[in-house]
SEBARO-406199 format. One record per atom (N, C-alpha, C): residue number from 1; residue in one letter; atom name; y, z, x negated. Coordinates in Angstrom, 3 decimals. Example, Ala and Ser with C-alpha at 12.3 -4.5 7.8 and 13.67 -1.06 7.14 Angstrom:
BEGIN
SITE:1:A:N:-5.690:7.800:-13.190
SITE:1:A:CA:-4.500:7.800:-12.300
SITE:1:A:C:-3.300:7.800:-13.200
SITE:2:S:N:-2.250:7.080:-12.850
SITE:2:S:CA:-1.060:7.140:-13.670
SITE:2:S:C:0.030:7.870:-12.900
# end
This chain:
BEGIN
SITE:1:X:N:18.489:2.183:8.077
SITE:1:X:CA:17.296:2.317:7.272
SITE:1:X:C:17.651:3.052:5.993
SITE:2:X:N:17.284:4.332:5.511
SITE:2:X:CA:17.205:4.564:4.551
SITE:2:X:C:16.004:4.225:3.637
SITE:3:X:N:16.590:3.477:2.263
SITE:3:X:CA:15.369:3.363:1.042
SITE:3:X:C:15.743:4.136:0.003
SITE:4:X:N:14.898:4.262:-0.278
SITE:4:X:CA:14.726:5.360:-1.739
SITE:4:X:C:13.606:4.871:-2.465
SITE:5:X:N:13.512:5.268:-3.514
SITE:5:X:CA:12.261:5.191:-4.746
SITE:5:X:C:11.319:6.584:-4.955
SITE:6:X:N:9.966:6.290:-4.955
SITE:6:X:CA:9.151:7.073:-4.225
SITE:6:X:C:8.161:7.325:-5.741
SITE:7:X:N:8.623:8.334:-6.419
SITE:7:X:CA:7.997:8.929:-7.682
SITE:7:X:C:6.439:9.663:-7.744
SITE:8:X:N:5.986:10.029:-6.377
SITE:8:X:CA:5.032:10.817:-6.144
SITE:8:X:C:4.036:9.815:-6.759
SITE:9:X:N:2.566:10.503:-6.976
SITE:9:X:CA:1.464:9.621:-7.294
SITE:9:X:C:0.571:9.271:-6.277
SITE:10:X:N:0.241:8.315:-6.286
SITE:10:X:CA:-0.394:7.610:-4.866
SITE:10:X:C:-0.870:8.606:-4.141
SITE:11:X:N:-1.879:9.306:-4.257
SITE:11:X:CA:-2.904:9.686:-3.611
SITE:11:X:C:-1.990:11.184:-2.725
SITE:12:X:N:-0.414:11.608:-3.513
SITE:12:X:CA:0.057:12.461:-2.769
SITE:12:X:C:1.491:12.138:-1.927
SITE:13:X:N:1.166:10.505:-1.509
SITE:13:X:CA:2.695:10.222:-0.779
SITE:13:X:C:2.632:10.482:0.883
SITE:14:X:N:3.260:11.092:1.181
SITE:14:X:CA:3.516:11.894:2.410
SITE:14:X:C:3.803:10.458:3.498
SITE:15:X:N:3.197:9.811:4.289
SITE:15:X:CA:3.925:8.773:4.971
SITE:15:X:C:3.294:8.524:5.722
SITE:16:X:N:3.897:7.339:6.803
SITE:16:X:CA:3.185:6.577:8.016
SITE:16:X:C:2.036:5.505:7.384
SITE:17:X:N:2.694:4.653:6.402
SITE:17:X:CA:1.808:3.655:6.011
SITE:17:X:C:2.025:3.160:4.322
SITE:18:X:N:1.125:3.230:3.520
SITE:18:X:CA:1.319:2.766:2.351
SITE:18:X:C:0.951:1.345:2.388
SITE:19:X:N:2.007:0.683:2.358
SITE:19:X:CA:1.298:-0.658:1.987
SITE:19:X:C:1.747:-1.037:0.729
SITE:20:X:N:0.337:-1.864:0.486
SITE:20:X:CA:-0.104:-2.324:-1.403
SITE:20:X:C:0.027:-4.101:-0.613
SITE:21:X:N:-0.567:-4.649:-2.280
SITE:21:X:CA:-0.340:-6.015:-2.100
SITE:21:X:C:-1.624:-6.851:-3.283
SITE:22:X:N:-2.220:-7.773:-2.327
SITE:22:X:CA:-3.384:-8.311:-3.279
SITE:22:X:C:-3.049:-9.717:-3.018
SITE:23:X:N:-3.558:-10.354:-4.143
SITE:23:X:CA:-3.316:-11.927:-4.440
SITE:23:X:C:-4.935:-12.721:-3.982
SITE:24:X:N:-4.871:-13.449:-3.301
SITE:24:X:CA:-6.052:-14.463:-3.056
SITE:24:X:C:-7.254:-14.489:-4.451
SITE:25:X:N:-6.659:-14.726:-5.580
SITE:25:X:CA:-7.202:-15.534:-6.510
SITE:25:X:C:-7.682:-14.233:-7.611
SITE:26:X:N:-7.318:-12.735:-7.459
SITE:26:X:CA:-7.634:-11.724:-7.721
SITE:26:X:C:-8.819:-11.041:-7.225
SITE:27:X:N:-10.236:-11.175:-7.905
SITE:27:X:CA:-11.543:-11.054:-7.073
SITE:27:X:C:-11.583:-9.308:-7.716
SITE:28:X:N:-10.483:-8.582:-8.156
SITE:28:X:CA:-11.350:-7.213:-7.555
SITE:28:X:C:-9.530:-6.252:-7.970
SITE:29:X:N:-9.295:-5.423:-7.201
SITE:29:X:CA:-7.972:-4.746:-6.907
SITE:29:X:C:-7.443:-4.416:-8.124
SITE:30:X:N:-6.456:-4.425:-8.343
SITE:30:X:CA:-6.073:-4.199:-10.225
SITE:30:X:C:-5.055:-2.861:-9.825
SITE:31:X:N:-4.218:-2.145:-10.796
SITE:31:X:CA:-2.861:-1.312:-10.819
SITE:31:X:C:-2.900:-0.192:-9.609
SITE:32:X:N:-2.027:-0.025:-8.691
SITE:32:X:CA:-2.524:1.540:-7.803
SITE:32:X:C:-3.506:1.072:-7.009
SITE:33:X:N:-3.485:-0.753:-6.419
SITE:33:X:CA:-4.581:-0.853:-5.551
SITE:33:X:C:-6.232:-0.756:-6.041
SITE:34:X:N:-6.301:-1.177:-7.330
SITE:34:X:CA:-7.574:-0.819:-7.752
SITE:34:X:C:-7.516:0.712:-7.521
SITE:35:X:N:-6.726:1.742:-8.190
SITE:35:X:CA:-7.136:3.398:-8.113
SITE:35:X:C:-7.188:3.354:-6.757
SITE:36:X:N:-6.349:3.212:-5.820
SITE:36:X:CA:-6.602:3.299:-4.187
SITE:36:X:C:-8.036:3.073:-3.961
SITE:37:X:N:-8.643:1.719:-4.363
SITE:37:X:CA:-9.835:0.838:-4.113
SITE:37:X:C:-10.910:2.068:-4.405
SITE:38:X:N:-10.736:2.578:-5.925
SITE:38:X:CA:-11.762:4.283:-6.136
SITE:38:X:C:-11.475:5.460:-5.503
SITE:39:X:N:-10.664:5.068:-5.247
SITE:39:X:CA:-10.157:6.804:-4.725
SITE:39:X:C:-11.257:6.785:-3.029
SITE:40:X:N:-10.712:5.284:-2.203
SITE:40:X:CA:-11.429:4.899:-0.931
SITE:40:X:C:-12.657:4.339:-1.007
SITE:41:X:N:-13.325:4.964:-1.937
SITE:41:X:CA:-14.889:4.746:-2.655
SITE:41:X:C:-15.069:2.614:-2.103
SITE:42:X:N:-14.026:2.090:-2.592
SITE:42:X:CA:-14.289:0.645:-2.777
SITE:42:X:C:-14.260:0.064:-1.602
SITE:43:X:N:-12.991:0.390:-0.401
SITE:43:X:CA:-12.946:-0.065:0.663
SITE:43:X:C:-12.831:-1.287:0.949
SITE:44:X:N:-11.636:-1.533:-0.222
SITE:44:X:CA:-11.020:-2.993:0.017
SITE:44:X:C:-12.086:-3.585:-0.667
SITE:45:X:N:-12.625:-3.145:-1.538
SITE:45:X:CA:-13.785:-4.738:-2.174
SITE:45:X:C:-14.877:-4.660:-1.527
SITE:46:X:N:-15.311:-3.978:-0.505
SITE:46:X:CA:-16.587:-4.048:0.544
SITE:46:X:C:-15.678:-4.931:1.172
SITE:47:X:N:-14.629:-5.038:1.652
SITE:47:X:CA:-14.121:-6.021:2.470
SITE:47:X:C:-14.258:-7.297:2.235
SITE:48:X:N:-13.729:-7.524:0.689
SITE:48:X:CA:-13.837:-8.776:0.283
SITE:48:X:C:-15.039:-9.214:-0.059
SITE:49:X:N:-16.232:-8.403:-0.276
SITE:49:X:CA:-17.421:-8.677:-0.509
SITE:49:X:C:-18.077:-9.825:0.572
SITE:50:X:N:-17.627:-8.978:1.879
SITE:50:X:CA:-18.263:-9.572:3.246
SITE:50:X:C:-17.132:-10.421:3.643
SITE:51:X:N:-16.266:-11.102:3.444
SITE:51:X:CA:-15.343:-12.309:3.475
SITE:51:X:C:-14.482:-11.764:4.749
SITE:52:X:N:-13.948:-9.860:5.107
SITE:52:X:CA:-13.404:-9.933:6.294
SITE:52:X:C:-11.973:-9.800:5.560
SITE:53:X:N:-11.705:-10.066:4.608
SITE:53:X:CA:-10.394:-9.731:4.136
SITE:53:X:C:-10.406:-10.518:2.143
SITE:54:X:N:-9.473:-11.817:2.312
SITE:54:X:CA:-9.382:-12.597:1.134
SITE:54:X:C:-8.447:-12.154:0.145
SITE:55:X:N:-7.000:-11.954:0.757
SITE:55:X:CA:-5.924:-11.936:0.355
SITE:55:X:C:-5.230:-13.036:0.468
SITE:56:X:N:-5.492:-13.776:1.135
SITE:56:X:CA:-4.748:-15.385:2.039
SITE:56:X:C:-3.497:-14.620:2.281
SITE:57:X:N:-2.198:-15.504:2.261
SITE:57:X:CA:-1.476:-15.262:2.781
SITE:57:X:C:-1.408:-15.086:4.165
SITE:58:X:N:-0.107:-14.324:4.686
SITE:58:X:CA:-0.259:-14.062:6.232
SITE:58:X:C:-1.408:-13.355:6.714
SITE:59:X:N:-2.517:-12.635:5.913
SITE:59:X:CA:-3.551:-11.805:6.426
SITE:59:X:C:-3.332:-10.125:5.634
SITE:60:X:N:-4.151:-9.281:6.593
SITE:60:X:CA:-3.839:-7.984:6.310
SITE:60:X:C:-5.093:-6.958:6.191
SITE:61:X:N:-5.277:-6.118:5.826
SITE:61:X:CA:-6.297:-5.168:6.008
SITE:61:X:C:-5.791:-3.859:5.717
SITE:62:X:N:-6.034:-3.090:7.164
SITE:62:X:CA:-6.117:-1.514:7.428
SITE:62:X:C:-7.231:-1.217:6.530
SITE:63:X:N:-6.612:-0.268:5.810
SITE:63:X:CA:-8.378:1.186:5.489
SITE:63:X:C:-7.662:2.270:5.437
SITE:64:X:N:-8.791:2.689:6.093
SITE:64:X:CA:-8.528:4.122:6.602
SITE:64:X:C:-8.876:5.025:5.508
SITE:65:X:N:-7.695:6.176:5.502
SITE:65:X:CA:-7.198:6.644:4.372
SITE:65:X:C:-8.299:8.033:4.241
SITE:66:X:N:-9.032:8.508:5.336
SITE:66:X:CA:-10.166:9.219:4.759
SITE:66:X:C:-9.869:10.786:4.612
SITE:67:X:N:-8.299:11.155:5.076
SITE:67:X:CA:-7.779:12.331:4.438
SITE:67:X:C:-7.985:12.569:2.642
SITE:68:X:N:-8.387:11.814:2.249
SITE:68:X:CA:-8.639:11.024:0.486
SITE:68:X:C:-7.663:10.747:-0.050
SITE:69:X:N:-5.964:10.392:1.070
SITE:69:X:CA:-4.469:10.571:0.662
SITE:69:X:C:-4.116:11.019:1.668
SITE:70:X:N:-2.496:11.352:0.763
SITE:70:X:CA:-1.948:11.619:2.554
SITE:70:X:C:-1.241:11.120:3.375
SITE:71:X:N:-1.166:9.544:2.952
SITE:71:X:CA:-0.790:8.327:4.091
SITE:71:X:C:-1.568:8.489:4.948
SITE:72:X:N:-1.111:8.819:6.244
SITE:72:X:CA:-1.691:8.574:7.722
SITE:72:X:C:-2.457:7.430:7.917
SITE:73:X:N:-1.701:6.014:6.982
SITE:73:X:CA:-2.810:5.015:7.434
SITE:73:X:C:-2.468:4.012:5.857
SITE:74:X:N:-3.358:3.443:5.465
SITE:74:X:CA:-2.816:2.631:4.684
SITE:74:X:C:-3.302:1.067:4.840
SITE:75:X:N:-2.409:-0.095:4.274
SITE:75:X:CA:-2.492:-1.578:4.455
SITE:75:X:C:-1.979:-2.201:3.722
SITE:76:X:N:-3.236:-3.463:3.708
SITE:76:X:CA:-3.172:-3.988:2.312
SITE:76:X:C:-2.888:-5.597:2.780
SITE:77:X:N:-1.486:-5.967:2.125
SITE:77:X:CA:-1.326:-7.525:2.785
SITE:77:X:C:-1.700:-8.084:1.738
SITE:78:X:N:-2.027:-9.547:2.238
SITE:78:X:CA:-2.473:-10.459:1.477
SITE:78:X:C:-1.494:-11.651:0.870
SITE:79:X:N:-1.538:-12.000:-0.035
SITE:79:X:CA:-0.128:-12.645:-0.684
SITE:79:X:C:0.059:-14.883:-1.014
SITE:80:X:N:-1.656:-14.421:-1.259
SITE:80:X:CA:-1.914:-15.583:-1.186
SITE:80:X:C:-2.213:-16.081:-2.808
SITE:81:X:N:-2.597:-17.867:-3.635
SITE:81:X:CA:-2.456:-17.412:-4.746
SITE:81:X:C:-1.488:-17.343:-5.753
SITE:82:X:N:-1.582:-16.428:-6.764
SITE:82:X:CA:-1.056:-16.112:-7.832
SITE:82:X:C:-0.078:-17.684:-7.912
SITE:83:X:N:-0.579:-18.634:-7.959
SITE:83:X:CA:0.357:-20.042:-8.730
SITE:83:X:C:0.878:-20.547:-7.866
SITE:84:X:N:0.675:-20.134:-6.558
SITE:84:X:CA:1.358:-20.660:-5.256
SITE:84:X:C:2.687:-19.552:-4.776
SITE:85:X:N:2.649:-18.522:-5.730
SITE:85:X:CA:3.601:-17.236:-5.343
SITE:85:X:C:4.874:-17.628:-5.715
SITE:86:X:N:5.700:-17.717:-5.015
SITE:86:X:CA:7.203:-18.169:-5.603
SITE:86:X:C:8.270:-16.903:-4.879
SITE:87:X:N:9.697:-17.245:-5.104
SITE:87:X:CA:10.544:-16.050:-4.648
SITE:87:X:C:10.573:-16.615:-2.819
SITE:88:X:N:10.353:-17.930:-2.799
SITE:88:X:CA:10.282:-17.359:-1.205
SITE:88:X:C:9.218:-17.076:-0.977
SITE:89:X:N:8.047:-17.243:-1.445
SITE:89:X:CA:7.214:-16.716:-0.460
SITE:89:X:C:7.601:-15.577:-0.564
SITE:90:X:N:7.410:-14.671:-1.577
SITE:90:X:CA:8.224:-13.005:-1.648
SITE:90:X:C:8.777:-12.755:-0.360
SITE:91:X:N:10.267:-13.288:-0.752
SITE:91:X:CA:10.846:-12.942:0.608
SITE:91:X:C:10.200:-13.575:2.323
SITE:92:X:N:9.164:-14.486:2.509
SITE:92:X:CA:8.786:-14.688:3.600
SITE:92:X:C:7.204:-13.549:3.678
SITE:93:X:N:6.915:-13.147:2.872
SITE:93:X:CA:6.001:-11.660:2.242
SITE:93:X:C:6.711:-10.510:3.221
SITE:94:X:N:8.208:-10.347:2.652
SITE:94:X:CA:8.570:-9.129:3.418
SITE:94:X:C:9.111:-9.454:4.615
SITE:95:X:N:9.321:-10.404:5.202
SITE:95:X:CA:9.378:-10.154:6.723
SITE:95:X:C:7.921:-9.945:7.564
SITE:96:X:N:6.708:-10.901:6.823
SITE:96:X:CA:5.532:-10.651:7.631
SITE:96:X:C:5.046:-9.083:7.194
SITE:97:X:N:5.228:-8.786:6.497
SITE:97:X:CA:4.912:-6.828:6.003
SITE:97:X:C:5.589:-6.023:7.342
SITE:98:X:N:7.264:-6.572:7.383
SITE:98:X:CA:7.758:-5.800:8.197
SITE:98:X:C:7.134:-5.959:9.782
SITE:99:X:N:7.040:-7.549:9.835
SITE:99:X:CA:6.343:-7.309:11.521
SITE:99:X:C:4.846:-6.483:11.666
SITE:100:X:N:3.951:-6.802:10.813
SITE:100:X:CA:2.639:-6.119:10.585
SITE:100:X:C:2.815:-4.463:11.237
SITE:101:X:N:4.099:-3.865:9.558
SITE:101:X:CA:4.267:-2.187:9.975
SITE:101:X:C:4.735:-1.973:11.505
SITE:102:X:N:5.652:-3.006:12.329
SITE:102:X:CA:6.286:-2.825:13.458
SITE:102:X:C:5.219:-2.797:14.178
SITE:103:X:N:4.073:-3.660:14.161
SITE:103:X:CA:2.933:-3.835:15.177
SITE:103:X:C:2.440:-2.031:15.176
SITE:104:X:N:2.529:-1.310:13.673
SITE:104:X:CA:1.636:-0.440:13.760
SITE:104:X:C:2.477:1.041:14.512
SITE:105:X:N:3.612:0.552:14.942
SITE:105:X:CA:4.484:1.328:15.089
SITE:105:X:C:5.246:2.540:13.813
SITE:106:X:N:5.119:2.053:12.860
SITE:106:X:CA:5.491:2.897:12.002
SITE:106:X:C:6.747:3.249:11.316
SITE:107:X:N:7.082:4.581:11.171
SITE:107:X:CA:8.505:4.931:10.745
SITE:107:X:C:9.045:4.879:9.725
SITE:108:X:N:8.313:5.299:8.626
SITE:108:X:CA:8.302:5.874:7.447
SITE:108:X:C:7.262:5.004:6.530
SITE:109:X:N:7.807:4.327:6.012
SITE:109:X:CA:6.971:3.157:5.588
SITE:109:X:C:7.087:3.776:3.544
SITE:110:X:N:6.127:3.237:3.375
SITE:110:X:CA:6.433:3.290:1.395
SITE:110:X:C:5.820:2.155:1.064
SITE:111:X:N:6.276:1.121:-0.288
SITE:111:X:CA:5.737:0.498:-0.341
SITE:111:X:C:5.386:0.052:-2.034
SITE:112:X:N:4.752:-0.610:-2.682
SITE:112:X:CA:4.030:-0.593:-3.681
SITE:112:X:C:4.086:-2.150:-3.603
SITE:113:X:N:5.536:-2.537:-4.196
SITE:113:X:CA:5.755:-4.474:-4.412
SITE:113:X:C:5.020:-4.498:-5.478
SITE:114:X:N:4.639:-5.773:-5.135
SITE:114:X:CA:3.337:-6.700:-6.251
SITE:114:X:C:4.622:-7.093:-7.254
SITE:115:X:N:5.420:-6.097:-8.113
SITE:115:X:CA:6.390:-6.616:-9.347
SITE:115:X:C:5.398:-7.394:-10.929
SITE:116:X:N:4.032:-7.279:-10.787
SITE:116:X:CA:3.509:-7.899:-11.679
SITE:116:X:C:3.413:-9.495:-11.667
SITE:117:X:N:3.227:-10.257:-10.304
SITE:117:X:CA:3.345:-10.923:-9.831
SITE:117:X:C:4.414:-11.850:-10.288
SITE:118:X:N:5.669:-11.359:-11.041
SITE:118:X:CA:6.866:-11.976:-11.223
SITE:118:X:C:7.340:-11.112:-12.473
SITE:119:X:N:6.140:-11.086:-13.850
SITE:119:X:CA:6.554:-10.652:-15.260
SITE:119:X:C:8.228:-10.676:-15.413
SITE:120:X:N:9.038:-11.780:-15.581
SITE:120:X:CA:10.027:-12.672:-15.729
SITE:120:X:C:11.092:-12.250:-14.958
SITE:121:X:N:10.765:-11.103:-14.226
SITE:121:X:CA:11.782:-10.939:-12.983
SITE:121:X:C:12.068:-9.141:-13.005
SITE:122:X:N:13.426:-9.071:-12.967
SITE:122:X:CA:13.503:-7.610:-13.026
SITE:122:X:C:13.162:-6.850:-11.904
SITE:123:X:N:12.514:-5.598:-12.237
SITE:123:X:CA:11.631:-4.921:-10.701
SITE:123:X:C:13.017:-5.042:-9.481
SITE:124:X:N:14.100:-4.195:-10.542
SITE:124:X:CA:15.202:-4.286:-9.298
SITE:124:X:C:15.853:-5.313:-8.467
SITE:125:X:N:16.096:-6.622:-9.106
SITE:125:X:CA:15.971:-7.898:-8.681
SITE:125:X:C:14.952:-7.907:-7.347
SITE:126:X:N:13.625:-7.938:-7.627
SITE:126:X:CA:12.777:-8.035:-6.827
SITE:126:X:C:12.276:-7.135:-5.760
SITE:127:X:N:12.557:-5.522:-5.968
SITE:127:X:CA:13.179:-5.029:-4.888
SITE:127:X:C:13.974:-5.031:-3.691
SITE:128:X:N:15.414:-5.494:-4.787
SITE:128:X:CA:16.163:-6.135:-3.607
SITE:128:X:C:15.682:-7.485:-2.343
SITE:129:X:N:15.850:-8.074:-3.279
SITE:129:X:CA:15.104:-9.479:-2.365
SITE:129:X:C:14.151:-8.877:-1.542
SITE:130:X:N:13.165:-7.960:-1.876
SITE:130:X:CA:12.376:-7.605:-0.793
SITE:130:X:C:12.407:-6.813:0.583
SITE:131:X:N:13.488:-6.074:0.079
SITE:131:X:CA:13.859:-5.107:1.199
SITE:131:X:C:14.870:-6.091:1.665
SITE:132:X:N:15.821:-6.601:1.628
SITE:132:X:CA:16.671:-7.579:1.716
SITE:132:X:C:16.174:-8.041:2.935
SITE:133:X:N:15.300:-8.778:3.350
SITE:133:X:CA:14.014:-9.535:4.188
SITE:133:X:C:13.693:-8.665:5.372
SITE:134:X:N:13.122:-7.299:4.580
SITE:134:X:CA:11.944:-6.584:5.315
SITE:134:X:C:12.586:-6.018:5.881
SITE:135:X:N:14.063:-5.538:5.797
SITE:135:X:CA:15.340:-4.081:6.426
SITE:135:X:C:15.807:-4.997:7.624
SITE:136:X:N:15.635:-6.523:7.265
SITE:136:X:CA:16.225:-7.540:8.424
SITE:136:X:C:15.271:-7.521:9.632
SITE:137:X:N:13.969:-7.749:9.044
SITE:137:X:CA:13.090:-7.781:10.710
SITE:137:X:C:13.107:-6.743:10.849
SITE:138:X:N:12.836:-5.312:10.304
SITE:138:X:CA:12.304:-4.141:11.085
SITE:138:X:C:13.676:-4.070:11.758
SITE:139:X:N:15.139:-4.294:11.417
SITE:139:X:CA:16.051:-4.032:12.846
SITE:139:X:C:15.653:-4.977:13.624
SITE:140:X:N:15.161:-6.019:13.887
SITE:140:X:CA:15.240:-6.964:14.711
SITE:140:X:C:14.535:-6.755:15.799
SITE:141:X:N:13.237:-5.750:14.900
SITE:141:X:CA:11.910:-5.582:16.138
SITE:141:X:C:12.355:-4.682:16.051
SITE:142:X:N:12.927:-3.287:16.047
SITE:142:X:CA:13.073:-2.426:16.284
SITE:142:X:C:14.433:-1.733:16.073
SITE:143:X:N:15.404:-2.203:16.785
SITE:143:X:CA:16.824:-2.319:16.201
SITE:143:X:C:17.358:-0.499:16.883
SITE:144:X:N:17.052:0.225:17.606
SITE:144:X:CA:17.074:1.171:17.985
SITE:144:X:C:16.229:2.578:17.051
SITE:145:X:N:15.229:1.676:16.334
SITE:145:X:CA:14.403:2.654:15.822
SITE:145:X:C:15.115:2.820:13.810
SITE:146:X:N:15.007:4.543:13.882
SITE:146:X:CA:15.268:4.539:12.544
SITE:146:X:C:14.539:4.542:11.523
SITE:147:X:N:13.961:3.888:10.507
SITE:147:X:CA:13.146:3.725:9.257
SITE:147:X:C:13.129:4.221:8.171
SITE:148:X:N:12.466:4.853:7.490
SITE:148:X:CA:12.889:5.416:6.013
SITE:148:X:C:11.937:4.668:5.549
SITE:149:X:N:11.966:3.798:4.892
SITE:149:X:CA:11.477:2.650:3.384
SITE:149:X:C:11.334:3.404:1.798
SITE:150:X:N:10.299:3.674:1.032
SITE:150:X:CA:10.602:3.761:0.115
SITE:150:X:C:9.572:2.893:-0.888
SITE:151:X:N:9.964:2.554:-1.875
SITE:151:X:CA:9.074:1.761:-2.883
SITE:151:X:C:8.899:2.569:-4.501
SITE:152:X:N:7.347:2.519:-4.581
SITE:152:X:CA:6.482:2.815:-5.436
SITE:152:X:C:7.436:2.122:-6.883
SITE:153:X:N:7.809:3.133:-7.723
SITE:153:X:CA:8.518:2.178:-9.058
SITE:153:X:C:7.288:1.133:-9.845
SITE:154:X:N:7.754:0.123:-10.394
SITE:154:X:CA:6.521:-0.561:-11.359
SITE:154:X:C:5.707:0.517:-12.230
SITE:155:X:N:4.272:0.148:-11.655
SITE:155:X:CA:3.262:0.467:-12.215
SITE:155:X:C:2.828:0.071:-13.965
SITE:156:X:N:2.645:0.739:-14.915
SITE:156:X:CA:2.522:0.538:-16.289
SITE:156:X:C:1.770:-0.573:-16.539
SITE:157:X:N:0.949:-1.300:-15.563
SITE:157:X:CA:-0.255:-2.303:-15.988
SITE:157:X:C:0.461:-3.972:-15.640
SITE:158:X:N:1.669:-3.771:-15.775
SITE:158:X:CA:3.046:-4.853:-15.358
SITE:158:X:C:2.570:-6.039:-15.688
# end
């Protein structure tokens, strides 16, 4: 698996799947997922409007990227809430991310960690731990297949 850190601005990252990250207890998208949320004229909060997507842990939502970026597909996991978020769930976060992207068959993954989530915690710290997790299942489900991972640096709205 190669990872790298992925400088481009959302709307021009070249990839299989951008996945972002929303908290249960967060009733409207904040940091790139809010700009994502305008850019996809308010995909994800029509979702949450009509109760098909909370941000519960262990749940996910595809939106379709519209040619509006140039992620092929993008997905938004759900984290669960804010006061219930601890470092394992994190790390039990990035193994269910990684089976999700495996379901979607995807190669080239980028990703955009919820580092606000954990003020107190250094992004790189929390990087690690995440890929740490997520580099473990995608060999597991796909131990033949090669991956390029990259993650979105912390967003200014920290």
């Amino acid at each position: 698996m190669d990872a790298r850190d992925a400088g481009e601005r959302l709307e021009e990252i070249r990839t299989d799947v951008l996945v972002l990250f929303h908290p249960e207890d967060e009733p409207a998208p904040r940091g790139r997922l809010g700009r994502l949320d305008w850019i996809l004229l308010g995909a994800l909060s029509r979702l949450r409007a009509r109760g098909k997507f909370t941000g519960e842990r262990d749940t996910s939502a595809p939106l379709s990227p519209n040619q509006k970026v140039k992620a092929e597909r993008v997905l938004v996991m759900g984290v669960g809430r804010r006061a219930d978020f601890s470092m394992t769930a994190f790390y039990r976060l990035s193994y269910e991310t990684a089976r999700t992207v495996l379901d979607l068959r995807c190669r080239q993954i980028s990703l955009d960690l919820p580092f606000r989530l954990f003020p107190h915690e250094s992004p790189e710290k929390l990087r690690h731990a995440f890929l740490e997790g997520f580099a473990a299942e995608l060999k597991r489900g796909g131990p033949d297949t090669e991956f390029s991972v990259s993650t979105l640096p912390p967003s200014s709205d920290r």
